[in-house]
Backbone as CSV, one residue per row, in Angstrom:
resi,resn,N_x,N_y,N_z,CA_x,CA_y,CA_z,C_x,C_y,C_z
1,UNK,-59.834,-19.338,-34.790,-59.014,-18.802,-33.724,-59.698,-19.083,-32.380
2,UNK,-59.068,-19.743,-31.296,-59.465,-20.187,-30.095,-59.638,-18.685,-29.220
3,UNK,-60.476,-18.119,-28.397,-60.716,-17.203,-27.853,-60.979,-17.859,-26.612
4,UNK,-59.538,-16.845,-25.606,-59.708,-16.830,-24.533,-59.841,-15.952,-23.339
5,UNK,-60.591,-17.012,-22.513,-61.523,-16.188,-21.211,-60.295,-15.481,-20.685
6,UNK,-61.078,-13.913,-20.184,-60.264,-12.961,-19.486,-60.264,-13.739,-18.186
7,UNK,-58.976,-13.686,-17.625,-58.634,-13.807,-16.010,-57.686,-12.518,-15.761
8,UNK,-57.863,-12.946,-14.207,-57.177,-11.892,-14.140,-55.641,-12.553,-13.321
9,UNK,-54.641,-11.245,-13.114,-52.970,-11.760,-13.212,-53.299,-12.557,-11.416
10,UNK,-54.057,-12.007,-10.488,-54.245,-13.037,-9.296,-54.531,-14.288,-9.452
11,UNK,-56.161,-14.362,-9.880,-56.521,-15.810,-10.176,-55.315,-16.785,-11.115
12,UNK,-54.715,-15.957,-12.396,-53.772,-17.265,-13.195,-52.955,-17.509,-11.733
13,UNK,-52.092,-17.009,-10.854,-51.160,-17.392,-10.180,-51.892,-18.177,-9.441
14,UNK,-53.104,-17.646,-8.717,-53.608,-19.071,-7.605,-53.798,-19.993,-8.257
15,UNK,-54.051,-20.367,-9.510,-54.404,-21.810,-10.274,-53.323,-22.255,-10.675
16,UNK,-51.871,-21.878,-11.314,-50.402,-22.094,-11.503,-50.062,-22.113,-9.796
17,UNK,-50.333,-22.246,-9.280,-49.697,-22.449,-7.584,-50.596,-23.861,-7.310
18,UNK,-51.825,-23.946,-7.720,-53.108,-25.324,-7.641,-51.997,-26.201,-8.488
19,UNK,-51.998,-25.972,-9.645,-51.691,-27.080,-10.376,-49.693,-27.457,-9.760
20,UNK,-49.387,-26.769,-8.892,-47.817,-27.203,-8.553,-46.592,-26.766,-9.663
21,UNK,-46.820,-25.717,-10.227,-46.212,-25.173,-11.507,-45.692,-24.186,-10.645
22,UNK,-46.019,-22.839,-9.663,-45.363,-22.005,-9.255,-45.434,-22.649,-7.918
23,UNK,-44.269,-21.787,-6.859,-44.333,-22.230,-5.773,-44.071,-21.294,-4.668
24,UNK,-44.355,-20.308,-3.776,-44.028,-19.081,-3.295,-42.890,-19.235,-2.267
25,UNK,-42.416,-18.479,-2.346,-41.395,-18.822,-1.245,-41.342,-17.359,-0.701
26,UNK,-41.160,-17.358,1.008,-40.583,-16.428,1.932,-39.699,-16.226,1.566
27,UNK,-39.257,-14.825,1.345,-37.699,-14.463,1.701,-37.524,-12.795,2.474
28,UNK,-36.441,-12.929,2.919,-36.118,-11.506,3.619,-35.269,-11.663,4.582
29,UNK,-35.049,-11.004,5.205,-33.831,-10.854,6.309,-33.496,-11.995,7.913
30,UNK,-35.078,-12.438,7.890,-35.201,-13.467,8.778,-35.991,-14.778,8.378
31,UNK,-35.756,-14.650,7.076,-36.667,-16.312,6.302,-35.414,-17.401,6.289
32,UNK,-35.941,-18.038,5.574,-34.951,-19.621,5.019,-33.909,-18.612,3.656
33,UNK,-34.484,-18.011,3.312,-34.040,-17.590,1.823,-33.730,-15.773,2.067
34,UNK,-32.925,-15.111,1.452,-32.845,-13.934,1.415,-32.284,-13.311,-0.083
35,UNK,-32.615,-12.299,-0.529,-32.389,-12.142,-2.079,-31.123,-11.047,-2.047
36,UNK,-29.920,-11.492,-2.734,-28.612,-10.361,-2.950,-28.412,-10.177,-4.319
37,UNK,-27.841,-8.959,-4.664,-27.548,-8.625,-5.908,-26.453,-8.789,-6.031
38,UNK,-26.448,-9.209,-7.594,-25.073,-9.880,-8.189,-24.241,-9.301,-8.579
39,UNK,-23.930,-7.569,-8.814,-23.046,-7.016,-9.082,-23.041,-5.777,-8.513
40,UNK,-23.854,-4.973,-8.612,-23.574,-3.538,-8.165,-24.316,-3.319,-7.283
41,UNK,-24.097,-2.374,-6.025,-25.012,-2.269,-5.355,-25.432,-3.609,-3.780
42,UNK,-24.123,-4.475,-3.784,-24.325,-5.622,-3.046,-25.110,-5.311,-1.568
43,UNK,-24.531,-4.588,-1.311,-24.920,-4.155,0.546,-26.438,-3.474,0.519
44,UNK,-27.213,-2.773,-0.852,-28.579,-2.853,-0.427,-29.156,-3.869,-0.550
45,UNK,-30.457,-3.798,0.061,-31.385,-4.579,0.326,-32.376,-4.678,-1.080
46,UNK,-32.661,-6.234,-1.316,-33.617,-6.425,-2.368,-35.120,-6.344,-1.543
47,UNK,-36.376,-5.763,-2.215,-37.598,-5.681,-1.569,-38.619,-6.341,-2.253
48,UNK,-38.766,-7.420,-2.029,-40.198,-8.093,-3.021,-41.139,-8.658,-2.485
49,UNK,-42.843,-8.197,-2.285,-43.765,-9.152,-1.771,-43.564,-10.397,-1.823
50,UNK,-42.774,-10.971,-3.145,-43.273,-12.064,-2.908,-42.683,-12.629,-4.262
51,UNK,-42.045,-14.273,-4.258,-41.200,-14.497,-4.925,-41.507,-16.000,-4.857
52,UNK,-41.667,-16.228,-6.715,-42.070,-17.451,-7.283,-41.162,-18.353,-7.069
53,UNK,-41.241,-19.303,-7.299,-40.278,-21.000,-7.384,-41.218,-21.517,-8.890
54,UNK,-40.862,-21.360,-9.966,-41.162,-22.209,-11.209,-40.528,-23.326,-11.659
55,UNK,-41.075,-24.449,-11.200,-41.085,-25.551,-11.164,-41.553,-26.215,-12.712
56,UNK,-40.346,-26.761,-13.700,-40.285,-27.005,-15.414,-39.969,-28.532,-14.750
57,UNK,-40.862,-29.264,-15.376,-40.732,-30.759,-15.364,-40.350,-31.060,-16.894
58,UNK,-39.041,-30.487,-17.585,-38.621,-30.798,-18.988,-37.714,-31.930,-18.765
């Protein structure tokens, strides 16, 4: 059984962001991008630090 090294959930994302696998993107009320909900609830506001782009080269 291959045993693997503890990382932690920061470092995997900065090295999946190194290797061009994730990609962060701005969003919010005055970015390029802004996040809406798809059914209920349209007129509040979505709140997220911070929001991946996963990039699948299948």
């Amino acid at each position: 059984m291959i045993e693997l090294k503890k990382i932690s959930s920061e470092d995997l994302l900065q090295e999946l962001i190194y290797r061009k696998v994730l990609e962060p993107i701005d969003v919010g009320i005055y970015k390029e991008f802004e996040l809406k909900r798809k059914y209920k609830n349209r007129d509040k506001p979505i709140n997220f630090d911070g929001v991946m782009l996963l990039h699948n080269d299948n």
